[in-house]
C-alpha positions in Angstrom: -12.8 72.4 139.7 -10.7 74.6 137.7 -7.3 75.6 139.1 -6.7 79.4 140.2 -4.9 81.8 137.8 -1.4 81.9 138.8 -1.7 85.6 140.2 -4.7 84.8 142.0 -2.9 81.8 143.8 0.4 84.1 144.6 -2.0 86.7 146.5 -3.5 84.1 148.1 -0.3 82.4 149.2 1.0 85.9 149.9 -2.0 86.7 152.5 -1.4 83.1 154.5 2.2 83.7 154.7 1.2 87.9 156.3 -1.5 86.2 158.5 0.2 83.6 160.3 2.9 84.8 162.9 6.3 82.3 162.8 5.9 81.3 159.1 8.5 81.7 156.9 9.2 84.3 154.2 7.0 84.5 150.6 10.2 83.0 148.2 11.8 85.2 146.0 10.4 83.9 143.0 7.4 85.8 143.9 7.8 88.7 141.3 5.1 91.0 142.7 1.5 90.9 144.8 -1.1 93.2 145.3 -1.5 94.8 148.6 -2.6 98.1 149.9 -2.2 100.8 147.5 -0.4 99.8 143.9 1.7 96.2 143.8 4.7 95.2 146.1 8.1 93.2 145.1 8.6 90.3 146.6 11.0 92.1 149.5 8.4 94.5 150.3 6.2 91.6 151.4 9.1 89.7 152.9 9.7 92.9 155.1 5.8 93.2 155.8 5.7 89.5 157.1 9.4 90.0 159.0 8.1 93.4 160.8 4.7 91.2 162.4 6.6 88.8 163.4 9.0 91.1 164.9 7.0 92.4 166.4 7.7 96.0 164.8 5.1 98.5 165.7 6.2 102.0 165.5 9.2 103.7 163.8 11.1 106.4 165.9 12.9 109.2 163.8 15.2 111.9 164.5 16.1 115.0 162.6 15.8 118.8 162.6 12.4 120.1 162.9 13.5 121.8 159.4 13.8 118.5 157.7 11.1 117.5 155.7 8.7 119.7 158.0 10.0 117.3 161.0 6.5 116.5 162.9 4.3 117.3 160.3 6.0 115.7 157.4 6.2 112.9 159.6 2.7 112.9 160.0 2.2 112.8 156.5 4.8 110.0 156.0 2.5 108.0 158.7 -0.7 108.0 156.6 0.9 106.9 153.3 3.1 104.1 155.3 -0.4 102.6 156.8 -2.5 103.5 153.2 0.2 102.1 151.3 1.2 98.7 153.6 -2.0 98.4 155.6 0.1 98.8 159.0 -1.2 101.1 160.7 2.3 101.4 163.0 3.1 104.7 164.8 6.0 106.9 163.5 7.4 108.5 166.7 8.9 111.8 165.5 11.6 113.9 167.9 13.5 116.7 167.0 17.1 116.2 166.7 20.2 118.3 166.1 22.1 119.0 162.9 23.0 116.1 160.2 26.8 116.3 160.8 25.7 116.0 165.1 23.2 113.4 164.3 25.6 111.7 162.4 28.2 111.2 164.8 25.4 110.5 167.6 24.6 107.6 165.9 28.0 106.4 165.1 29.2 106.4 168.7 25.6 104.5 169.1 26.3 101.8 166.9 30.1 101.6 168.2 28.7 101.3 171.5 26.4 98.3 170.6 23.1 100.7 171.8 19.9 100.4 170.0 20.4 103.6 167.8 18.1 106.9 168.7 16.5 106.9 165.4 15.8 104.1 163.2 16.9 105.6 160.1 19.9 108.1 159.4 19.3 111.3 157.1 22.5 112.6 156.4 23.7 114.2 153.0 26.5 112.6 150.6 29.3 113.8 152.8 28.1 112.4 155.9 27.5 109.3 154.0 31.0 109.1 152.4 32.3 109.1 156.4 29.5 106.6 157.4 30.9 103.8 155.0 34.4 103.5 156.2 33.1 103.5 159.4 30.8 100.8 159.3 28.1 102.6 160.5 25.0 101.4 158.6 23.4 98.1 157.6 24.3 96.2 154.6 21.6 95.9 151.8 20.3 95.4 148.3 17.8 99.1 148.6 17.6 97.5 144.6 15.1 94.4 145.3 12.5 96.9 147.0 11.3 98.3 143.5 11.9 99.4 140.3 12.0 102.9 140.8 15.4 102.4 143.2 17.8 101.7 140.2 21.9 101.1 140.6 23.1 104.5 140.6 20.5 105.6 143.3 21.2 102.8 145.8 24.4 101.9 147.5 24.4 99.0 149.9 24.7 102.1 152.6 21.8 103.6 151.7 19.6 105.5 148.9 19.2 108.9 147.8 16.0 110.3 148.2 16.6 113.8 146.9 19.0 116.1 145.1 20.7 119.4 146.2 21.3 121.6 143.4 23.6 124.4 143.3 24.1 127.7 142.6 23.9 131.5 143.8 20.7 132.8 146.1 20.0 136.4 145.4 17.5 139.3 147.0 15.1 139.6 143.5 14.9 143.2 144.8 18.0 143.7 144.8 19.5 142.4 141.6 17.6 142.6 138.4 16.2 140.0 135.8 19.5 141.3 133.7 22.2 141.4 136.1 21.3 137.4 137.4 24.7 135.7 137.0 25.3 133.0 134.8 28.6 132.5 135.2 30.8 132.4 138.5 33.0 135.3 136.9 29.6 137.4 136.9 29.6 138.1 140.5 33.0 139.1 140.4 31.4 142.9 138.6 32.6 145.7 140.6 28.8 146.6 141.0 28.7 143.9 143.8 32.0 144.6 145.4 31.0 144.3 149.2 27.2 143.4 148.4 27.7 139.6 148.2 28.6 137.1 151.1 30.2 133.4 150.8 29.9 130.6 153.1 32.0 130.5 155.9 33.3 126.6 155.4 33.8 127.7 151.6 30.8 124.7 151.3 30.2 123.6 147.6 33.7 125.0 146.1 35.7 121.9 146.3 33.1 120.1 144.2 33.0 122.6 141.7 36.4 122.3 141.4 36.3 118.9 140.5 34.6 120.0 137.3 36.5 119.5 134.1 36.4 123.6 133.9 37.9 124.2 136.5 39.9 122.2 138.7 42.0 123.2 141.9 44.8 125.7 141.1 42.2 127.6 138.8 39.5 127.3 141.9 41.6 128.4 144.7 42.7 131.6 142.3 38.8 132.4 141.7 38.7 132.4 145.5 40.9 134.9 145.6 39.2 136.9 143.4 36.0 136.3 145.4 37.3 136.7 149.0 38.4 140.9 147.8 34.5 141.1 146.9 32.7 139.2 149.8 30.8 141.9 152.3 30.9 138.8 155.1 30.5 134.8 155.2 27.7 132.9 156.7 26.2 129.5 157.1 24.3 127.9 154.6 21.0 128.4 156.6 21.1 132.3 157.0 18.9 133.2 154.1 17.6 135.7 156.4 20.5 137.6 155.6 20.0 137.6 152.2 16.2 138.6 152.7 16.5 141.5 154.7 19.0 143.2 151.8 22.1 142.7 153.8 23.6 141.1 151.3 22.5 141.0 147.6 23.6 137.4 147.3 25.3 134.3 148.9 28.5 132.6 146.6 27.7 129.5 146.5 24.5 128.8 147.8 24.0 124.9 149.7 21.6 124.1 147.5 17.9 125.8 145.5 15.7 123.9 148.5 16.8 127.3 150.3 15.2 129.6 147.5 12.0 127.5 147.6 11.6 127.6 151.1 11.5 131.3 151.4 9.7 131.6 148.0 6.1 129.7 149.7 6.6 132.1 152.1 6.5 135.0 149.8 10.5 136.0 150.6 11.8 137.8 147.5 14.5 135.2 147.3 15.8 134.1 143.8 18.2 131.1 142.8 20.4 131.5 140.2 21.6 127.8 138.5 25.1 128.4 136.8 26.1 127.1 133.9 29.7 126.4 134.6 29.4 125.2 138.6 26.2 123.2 138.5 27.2 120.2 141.2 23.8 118.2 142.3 24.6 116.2 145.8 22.2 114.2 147.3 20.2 113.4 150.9 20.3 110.2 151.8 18.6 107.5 154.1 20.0 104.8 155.5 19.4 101.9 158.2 22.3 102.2 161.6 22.9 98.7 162.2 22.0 98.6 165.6 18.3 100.5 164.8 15.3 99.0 166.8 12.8 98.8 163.6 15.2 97.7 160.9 12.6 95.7 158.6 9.9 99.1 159.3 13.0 101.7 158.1 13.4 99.8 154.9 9.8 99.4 153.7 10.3 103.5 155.0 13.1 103.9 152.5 10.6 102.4 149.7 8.2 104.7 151.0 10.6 107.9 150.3 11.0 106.5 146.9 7.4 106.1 145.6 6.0 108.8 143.3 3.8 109.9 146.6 6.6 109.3 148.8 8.9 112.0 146.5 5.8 114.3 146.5 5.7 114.4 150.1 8.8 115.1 150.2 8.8 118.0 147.8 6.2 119.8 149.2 8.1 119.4 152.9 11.1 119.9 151.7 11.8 121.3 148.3 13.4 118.1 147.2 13.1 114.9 145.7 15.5 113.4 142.9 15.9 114.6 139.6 16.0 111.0 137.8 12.7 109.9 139.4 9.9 110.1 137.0 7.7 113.2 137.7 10.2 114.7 139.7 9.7 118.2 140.2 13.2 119.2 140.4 14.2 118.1 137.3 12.8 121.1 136.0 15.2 123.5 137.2 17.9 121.6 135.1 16.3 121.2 132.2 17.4 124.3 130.2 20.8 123.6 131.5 20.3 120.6 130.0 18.6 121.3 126.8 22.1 123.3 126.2 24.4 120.5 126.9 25.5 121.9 130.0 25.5 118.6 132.4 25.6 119.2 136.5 28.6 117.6 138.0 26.6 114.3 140.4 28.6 114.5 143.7 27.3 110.9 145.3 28.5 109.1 148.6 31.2 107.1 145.9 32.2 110.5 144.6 33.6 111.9 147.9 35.0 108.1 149.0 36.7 108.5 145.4 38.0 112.0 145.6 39.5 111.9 149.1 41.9 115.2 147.8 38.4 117.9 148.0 38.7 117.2 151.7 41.9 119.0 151.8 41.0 121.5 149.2 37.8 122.4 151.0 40.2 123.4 153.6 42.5 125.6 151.6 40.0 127.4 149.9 38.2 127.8 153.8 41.5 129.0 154.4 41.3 131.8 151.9 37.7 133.3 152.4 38.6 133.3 155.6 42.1 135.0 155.7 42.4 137.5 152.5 42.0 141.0 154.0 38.4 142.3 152.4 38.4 145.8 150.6 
């Protein structure tokens, strides 16, 4: 009888190893099988056959209901996990409080040795830079899962699954095709003395500064500048401000996913990319050490990272990552790009590395906050 072709015999190996409960691992010379939808890495089918005999059934998440969609992205998330594994597992979806509060929810979970209230952390690069001296979050190669989750991407923490891209939300109604700015020095025009509102925590600032344009003395002496023309400061999430014609625009913005939001919804809200303060941070997910599911939240992670995976979470979010191929994203940057205008990457190693833009951000806080308006 003839032998097998070698792929034939890995799938079948691959299957025995999924179907019997207690057997080891597939080895990692196993390059890649078929299974479900598309072909998995080796880890992937390691971290199948590690979840059944886990016993891992469901995967409980936690973040704000305006994350992703919360239930209904999660939803979502559930079909492709069970069409793209063949586990049909139950992704348990509650509601949960802000990123920075989740954050340290978690991180007095894992200190405390409790199995943590969500299985995986979604937390942006700042809340990631805290999370690594802190121990907070398993250890792991995000790399072996697939090819799409390059060095770069990954950190043993965790992976970005999407970018933030900055800039300056504006009322389309408000200010004209023309008068868009381009520049940070735009919005300084005494048209919009008064018209225009900043963030209260000075949010995105720092970063810019770290741009070779700028730096921190020039920075803190545009905020000045700024803070005689800002009507008010509000969060990062009050677009609704900026909607009703309260204010014509928000200096700096937290990030175009805010634009899109209120754009499906027919808002007349604009987002202006700039060519001298474009910063792109990141949203990350990562694994607590102590989460209940750990083997499901990876093969979750991989998920995220899948060209289906990033289009769910574009159309529930308004992000996925720029250097993913068919990211939507991508093309607000490209006619930055195209003019050799490259966005400042603000990663978890970034703010670990810059330590200084904590105490910056609190300077230039300190100005918006404190120069008389008028």
């Amino acid at each position: 009888m003839r032998a097998q072709p070698e792929k034939s015999l890995v799938f079948t190996l691959a299957l025995l190893l999924l179907s019997a409960p207690g057997w080891p691992a597939p080895p990692l010379r196993i390059a890649a099988v078929s299974a479900g939808k598309g072909e998995h890495s080796a880890e992937v089918v390691r971290l199948i056959a590690a979840a059944k005999e886990k016993g891992e059934k469901e995967l409980n998440l936690s973040w704000s209901e305006e994350s992703f969609s919360g239930a209904e992205g999660a939803r979502m998330f559930q079909a492709l996990f069970h069409e793209r594994y063949g586990m049909n597992i139950r992704v348990n979806f509650t509601p949960g409080p802000s990123m920075t509060q989740m954050a340290g929810k978690i991180t007095q979970e894992v200190a405390a040795g409790y199995k943590a209230s969500s299985d995986l952390l979604l937390g942006t690069e700042s809340h990631y830079g805290d999370l690594w001296k802190r121990n907070v979050l398993e250890e792991y190669d995000y790399t072996r899962l697939s090819a799409r989750i390059r060095k770069g991407l990954a950190d043993p923490h965790g992976v970005q699954i999407g970018g933030i891209i900055s800039g300056v939300l504006y009322h389309t109604g408000l200010v004209a095709p023309a008068e868009v700015p381009k520049r940070l020095e735009d919005v300084l025009s005494p048209k919009w003395k008064g018209k225009i509102a900043s963030t209260v925590n000075a949010g995105i600032f720092d970063r810019v500064a770290a741009r070779p344009e700028w730096g921190p003395e020039k920075m803190k002496a545009y905020v000045r500048k700024l803070s005689a023309h800002v009507g008010g400061l509000i969060r990062c999430g009050e677009v609704s401000r900026i909607i009703s014609g309260e204010f014509s625009m928000l200096v700096l913005g937290c990030g175009s996913l805010f634009a899109h939001q209120a754009q499906s919804k027919g808002a007349p809200l604009g987002h202006a990319i700039l060519e001298d303060s474009t910063t792109i941070g990141f949203f990350y997910l990562g694994v607590p050490r102590t989460s209940a599911n750990p083997h499901l939240a990876k093969l979750f992670i991989n998920l995220v990272m899948s060209a289906e995976g990033q289009r769910i979470a574009y159309k529930t979010y308004f992000t996925d990552h720029p250097d993913l191929p068919g990211s939507q994203s991508a093309a607000e940057l490209k006619d930055l790009m195209v003019r050799g205008k490259e966005p400042l990457r603000v990663d978890a190693r970034f703010v670990v590395s810059n330590p200084e833009l904590r105490h910056l951000s609190v300077e230039l806080r300190k100005i918006l906050q404190e120069m008389p308006k008028g």
